[in-house]
C-alpha positions as CSV (number, residue, x, y, z in Angstrom):
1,X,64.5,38.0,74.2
2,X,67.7,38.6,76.1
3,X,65.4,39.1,79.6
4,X,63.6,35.4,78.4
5,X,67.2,34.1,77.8
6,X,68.2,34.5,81.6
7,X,64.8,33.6,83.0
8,X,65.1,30.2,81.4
9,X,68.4,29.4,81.8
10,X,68.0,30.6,85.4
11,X,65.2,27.9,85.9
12,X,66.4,24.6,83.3
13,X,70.3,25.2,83.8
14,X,72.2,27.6,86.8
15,X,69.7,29.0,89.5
16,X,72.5,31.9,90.6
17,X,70.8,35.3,90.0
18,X,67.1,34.2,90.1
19,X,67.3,34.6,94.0
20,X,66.8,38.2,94.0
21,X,63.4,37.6,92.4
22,X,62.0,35.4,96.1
23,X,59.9,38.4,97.4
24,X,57.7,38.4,94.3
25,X,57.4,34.6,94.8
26,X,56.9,34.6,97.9
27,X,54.1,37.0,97.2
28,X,52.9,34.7,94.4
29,X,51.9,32.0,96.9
30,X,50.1,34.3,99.3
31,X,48.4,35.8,96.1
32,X,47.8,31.6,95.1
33,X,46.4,30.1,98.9
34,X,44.3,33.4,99.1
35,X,42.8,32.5,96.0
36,X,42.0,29.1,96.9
37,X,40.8,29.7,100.2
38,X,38.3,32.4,98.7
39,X,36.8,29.9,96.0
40,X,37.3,26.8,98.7
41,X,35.0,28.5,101.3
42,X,32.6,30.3,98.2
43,X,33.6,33.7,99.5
44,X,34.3,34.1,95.8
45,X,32.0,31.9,93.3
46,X,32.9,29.3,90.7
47,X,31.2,29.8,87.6
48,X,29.9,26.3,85.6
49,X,29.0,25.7,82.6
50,X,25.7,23.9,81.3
51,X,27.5,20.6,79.9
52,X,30.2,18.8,80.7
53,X,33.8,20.4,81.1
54,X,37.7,19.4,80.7
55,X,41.1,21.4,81.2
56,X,44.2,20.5,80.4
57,X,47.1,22.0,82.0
58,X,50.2,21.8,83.9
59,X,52.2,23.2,86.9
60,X,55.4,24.6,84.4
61,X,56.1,26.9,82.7
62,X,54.7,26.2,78.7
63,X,56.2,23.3,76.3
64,X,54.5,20.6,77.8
65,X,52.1,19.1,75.2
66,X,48.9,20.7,76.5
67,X,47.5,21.5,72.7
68,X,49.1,18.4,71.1
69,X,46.7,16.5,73.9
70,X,44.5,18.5,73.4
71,X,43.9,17.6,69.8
72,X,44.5,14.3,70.2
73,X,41.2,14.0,73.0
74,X,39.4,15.6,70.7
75,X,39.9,13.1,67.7
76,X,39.3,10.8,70.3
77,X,36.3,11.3,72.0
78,X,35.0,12.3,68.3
79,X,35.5,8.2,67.7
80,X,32.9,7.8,70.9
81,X,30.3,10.2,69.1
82,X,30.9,12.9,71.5
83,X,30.7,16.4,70.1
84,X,33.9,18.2,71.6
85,X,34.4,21.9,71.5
86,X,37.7,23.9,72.5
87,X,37.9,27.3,74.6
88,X,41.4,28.8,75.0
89,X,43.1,32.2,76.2
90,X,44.7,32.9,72.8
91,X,47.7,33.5,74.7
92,X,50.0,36.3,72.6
93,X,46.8,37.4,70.5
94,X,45.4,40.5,70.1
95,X,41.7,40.1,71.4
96,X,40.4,41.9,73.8
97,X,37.1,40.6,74.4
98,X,35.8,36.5,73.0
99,X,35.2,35.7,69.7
100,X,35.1,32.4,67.8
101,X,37.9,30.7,65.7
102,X,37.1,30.2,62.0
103,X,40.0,28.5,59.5
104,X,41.0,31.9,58.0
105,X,41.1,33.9,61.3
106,X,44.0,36.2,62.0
107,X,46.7,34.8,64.0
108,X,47.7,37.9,65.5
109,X,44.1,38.6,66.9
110,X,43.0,35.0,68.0
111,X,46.8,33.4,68.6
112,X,48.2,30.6,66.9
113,X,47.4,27.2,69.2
114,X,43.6,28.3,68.8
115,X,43.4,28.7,64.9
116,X,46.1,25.7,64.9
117,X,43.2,23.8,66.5
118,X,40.4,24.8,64.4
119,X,42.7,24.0,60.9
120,X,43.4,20.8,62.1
121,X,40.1,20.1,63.6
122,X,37.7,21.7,62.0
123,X,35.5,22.2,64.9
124,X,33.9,24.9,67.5
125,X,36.9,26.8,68.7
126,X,36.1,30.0,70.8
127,X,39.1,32.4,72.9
128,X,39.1,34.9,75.5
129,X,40.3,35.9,78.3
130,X,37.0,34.6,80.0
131,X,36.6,30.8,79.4
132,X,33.1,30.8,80.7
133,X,32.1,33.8,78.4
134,X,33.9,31.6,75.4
135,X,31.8,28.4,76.4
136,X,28.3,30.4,76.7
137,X,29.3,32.2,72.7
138,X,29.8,28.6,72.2
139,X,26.9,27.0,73.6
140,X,24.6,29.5,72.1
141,X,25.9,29.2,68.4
142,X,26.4,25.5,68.6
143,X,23.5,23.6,70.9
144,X,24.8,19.9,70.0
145,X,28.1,20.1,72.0
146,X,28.2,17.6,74.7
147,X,31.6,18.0,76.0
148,X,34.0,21.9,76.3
149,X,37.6,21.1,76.0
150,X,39.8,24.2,77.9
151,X,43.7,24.2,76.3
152,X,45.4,25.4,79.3
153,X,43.1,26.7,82.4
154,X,44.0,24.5,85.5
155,X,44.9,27.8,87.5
156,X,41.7,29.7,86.0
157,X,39.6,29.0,89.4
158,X,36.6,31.2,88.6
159,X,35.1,28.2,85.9
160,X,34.8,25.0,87.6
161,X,35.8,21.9,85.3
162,X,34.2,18.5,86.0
163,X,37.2,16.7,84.6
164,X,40.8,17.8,85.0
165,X,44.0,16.4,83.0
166,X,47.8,18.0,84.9
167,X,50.4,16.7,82.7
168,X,53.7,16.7,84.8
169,X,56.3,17.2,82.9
170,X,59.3,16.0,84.6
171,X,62.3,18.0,82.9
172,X,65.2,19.4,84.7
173,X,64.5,22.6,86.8
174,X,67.1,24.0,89.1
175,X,64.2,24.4,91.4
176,X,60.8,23.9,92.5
177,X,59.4,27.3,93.0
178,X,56.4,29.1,92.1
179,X,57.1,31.8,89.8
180,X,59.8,34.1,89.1
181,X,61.9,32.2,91.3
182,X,60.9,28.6,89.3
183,X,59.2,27.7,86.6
184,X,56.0,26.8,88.2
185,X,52.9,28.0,87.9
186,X,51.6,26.6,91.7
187,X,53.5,25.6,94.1
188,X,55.1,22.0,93.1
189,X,53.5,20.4,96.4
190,X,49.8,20.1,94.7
191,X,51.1,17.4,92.6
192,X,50.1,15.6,95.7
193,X,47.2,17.1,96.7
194,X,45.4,17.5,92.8
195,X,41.7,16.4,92.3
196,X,43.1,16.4,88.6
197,X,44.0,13.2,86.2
198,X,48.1,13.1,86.6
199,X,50.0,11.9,83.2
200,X,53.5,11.7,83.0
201,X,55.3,13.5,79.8
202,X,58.6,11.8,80.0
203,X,60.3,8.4,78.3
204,X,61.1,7.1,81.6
205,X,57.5,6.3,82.6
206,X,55.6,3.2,81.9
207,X,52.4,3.9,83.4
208,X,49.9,7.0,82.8
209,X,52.3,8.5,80.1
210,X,51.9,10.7,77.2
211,X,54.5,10.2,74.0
212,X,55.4,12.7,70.8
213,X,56.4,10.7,68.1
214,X,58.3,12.8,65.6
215,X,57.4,11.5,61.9
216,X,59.9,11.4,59.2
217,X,57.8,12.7,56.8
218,X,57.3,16.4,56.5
219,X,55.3,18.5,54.3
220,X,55.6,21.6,51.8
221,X,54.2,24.6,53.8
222,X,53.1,25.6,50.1
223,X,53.1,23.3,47.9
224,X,51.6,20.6,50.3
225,X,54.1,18.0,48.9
226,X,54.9,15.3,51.2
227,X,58.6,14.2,51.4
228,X,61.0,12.0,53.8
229,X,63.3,14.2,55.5
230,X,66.4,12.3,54.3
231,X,65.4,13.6,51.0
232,X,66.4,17.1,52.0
233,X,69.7,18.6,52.6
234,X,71.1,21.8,54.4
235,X,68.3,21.8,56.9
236,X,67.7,24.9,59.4
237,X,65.1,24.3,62.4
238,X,63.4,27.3,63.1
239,X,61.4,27.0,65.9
240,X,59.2,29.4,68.4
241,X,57.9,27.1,70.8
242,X,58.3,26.3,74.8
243,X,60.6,23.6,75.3
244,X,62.3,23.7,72.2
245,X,64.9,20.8,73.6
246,X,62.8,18.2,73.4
247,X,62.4,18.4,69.9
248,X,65.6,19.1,68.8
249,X,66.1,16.2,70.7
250,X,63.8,13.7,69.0
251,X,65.0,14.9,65.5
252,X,68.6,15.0,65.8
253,X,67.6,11.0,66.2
254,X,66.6,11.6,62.5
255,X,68.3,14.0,60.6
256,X,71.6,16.5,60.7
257,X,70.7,20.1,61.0
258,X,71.1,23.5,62.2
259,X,68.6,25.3,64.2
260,X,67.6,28.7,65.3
261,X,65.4,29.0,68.7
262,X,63.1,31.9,69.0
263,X,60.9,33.0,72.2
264,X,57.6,30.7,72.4
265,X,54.8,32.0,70.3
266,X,57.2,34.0,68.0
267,X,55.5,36.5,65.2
268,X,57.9,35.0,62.3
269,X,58.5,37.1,59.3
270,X,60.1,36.6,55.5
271,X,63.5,37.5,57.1
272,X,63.6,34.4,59.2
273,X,63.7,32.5,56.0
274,X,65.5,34.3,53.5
275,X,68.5,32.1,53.1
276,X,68.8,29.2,50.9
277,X,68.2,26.3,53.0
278,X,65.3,24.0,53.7
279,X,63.6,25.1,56.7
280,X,62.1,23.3,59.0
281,X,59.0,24.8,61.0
282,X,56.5,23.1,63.4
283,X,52.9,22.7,63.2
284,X,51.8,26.0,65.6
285,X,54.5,27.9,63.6
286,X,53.0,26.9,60.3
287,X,49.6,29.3,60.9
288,X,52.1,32.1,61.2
289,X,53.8,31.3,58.1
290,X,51.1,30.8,55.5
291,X,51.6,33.7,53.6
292,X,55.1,33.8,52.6
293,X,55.4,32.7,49.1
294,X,58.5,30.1,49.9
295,X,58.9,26.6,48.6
296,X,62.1,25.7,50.9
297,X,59.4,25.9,54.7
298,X,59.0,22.2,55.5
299,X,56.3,21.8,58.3
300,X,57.5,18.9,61.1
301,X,54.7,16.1,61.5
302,X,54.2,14.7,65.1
303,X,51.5,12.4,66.5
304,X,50.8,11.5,70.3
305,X,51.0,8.2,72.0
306,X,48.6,8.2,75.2
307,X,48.9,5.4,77.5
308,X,45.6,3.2,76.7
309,X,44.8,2.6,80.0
310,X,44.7,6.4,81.1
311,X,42.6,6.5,77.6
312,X,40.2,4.0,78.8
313,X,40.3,5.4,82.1
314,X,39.2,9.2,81.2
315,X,36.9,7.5,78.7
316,X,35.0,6.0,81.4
317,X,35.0,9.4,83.3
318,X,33.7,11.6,80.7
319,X,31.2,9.4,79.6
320,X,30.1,8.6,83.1
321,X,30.9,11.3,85.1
């Protein structure tokens, strides 16, 4: 935790230290351009897959909305009779090889944006460290799917997507470099040179944007009671998610309360909640929290705003591309 700690502030508050790290990074983007030379010039081989394909992803560093758009496409091209499945790395789980997402799966094997997806979706969810592996197990268990959603994947170059979503998420970094140095995953420049759908994750933007509307109302991670969150006092937020600011942000618009931040993806136990308070907990969190017997978890409810022209727009793509 401590060696997370100094990474991020290094990247969202003081760059000082991080300095010593440019010889990885600088390996990094010899490690990146050889990459994408090799699959430019098919000295290495894309793999596709038999219908069609979308990724969502981003440059930085986790925390950007990718599954909460994820979820949201989903719903929406369910509306346009599309049949939508989801592949996904299952980042922090325990898999080694792929395997499919059913609602009681085990957290700690399959991670907690997949089953997270398949809870709230109820629909074909596969993860594994090969997304083309995922979508054939898919594709040969389910043979209605018409579209493959990837959560995350714009740097997996070995499966070629026909429809690519970067959301650019334009928080303060103390630099733009690839990783360790920055926060980036590729170098910042290919926000100008991306084949890939750009949409802006910030309240400054008017065009192309993506929103994440914080409800009031939260519900009983056990009893399933809904409530308003003015109706609860001594509140604790206890989060394990990437960019935890921006929701501390949005709530303290809301609601007083403490909060405790954990590292992203966080394995929570009953000893993160064994005070007397109301906790507060968000939806990814929630699938690692199911089994404590405790009425005083609260789950946070959240809903995303997409620009409708960029929804019309990727609309007209998918179902014409």
């Amino acid at each position: 935790m401590l060696f997370h700690n100094f990474f991020l502030n290094q990247w969202y508050k003081k760059a000082n230290l991080i300095w010593v790290f440019m010889p990885l990074s600088l390996l990094n983007y010899i490690i990146f351009y050889t990459r994408l030379f090799l699959y430019k010039f098919n000295i290495l081989n894309q793999k596709k897959l038999p219908v069609k394909t979308l990724v969502i992803g981003n440059l930085i560093i986790g925390g950007s909305g990718k599954t909460q758009l994820v979820m949201h496409l989903a719903k929406l091209f369910a509306k346009q009779n599309i049949k939508v499945g989801i592949i996904s790395r299952g980042y922090k789980g325990d898999l080694k090889g792929n395997k499919e997402v059913h609602q009681d799966s085990d957290v700690n094997i399959v991670g907690d944006e997949p089953l997270m997806l398949k809870q709230s979706l109820n629909i074909p969810v596969f993860v594994g460290r090969s997304r083309y592996k995922s979508g054939l197990m898919m594709l040969d268990k389910y043979n209605n799917i018409d579209l493959i959603i990837s959560d995350d994947g714009l740097q997996h170059l070995n499966l070629h997507f026909d429809h690519k979503i970067l959301i650019h998420d334009q928080r303060f970094v103390t630099n733009h470099m690839i990783l360790p140095v920055g926060p980036f995953r590729e170098p910042y420049s290919r926000l100008n040179n991306t084949e890939a759908m750009i949409i802006n994750n910030t309240e400054k933007s008017d065009t192309d944007y993506i929103n994440f509307l914080l409800s009031t109302k939260v519900v009983n991670l056990k009893t399933k009671i809904k409530k308003d969150i003015k109706e609860l006092s001594n509140l604790n937020l206890s989060i394990g998610i990437g960019n935890p600011e921006r929701l501390i942000s949005s709530l303290k618009k809301i609601c007083s309360f403490d909060y405790q931040i954990y590292e992203d993806h966080h394995k929570f136990s009953k000893k993160d909640f064994d005070r007397n308070r109301n906790y507060l907990i968000t939806q990814k969190d929630a699938v690692k929290c199911k089994q404590f017997n405790n009425k005083n978890i609260w789950v946070l409810q959240s809903q995303v705003e997409l620009c409708s022209k960029f929804e019309k727009k990727l609309l007209h793509r998918v179902l014409n591309g």
